[in-house]
C-alpha positions in Angstrom: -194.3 62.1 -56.4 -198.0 63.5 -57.6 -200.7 62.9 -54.7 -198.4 62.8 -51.7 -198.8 65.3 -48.8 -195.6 67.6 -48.7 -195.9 67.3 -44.6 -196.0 64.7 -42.7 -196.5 64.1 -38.9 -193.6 63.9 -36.4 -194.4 64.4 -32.8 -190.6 65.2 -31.8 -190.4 68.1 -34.0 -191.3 71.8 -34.0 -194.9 72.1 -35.1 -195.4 68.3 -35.0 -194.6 67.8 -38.7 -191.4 67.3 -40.9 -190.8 67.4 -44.7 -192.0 64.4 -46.2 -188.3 63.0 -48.3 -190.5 60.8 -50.4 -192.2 64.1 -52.8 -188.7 65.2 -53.7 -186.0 63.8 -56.3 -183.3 65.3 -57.5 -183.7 65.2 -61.2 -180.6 64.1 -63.4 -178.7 66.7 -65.1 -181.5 69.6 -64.6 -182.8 72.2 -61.8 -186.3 70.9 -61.8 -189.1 72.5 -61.6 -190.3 73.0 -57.6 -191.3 76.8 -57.6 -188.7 78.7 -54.9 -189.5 79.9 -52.0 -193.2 78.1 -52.4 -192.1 75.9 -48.5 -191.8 78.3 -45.9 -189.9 77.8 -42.4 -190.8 78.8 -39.4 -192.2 82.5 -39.2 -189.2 84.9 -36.9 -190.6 86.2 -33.6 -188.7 88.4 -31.3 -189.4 91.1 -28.9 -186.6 93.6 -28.0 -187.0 96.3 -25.6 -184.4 98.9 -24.7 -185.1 101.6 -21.3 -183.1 105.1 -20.9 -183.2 107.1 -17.9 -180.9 110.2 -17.4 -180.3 110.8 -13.4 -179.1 114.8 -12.6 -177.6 114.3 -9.7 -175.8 118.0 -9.7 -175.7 120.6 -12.1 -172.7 119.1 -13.5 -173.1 115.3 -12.7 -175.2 113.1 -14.4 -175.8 109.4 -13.9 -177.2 107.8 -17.6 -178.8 104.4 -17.5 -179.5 101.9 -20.1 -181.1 98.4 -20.4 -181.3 96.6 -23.4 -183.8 93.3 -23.2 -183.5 90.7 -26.4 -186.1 88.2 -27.0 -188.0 89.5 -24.1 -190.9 86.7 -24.0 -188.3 84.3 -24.4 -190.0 82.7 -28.1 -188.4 79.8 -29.6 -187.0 81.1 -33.1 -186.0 77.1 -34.8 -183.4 77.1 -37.8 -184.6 76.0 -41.2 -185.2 72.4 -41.3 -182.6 70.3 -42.8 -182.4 70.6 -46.7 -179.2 68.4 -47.0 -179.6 65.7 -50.4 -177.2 63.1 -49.8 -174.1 62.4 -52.0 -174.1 61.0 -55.7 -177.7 61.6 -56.1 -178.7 58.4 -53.6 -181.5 60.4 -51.9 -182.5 62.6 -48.8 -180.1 62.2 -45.8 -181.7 61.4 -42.6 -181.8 64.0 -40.9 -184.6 65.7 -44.2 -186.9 67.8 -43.6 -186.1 67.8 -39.9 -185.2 69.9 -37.1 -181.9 68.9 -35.3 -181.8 69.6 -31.5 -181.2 72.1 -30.4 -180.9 74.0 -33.6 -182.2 77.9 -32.9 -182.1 80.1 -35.1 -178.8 82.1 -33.5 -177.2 78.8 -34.1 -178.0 78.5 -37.7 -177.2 82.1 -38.4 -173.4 80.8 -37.4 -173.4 83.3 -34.5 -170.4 83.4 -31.9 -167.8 80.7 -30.9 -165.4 79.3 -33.3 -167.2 80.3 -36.1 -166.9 83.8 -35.1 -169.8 86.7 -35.8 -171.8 88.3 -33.2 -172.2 86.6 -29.6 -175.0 83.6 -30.3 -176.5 85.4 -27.0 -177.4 88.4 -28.4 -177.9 87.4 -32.2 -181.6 86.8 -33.4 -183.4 84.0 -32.4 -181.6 83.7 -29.3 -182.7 83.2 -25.5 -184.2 86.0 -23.4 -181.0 87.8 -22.1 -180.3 91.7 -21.4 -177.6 94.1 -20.6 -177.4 97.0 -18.2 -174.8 99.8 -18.9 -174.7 102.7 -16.8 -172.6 105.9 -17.6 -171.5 108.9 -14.7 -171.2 112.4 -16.7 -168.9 115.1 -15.1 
């Protein structure tokens, strides 16, 4: 509907503010005509860092260290918000425009578990968490 805001506020949600359901229909029998793209979700930010050291402990023995860090300042990366129209054309569901708890990004990418793909641990958007492998050369 013309003249509405396209946000409004919601105190429980990331950024204080969810997708207002009453601006969008689903028009009968066409596409319609919302440019794509033109909402944005939240923006991605992650900070890796991976360390190397190689230890000579003799001429022929080597110790080789590595330590991988993901998401080292530990940044909340939230899933797209809920686009879900209901069924038949009856409207938003009611969970629109809205983040559901819990719902990082990791998670939405369908990481790990069940649903199989990389570990949701080390998949982007996911907690702070790191890795240590170390390697003895002879």
């Amino acid at each position: 509907m013309p003249g509405q805001p396209f946000w409004i506020p919601d105190a429980n949600q990331p950024r204080r503010e969810v997708l207002n359901p009453q601006v969008f229909t689903k028009p009968a029998g066409e596409t319609g005509n919302f440019p794509r793209n033109s909402l944005r979700s939240f923006p991605f930010n992650q900070t890796d860092l991976a360390l190397r050291r190689r230890f000579r402990l003799t001429e022929r023995l080597a110790l080789d260290t590595h330590v991988e860090y993901f998401n080292v300042f530990n940044h909340p990366n939230f899933a797209p918000r809920e686009n879900l129209w209901g069924y038949a054309n009856v409207g938003p569901t009611p969970s629109f425009g809205k983040v559901s708890s819990g719902n990082t990004l990791n998670v939405g990418f369908g990481g790990g578990g069940l649903v199989g793909g990389q570990a949701a641990l080390y998949a982007p958007g996911g907690p702070r968490s790191a890795q240590l492998a170390l390697k003895l050369s002879f």
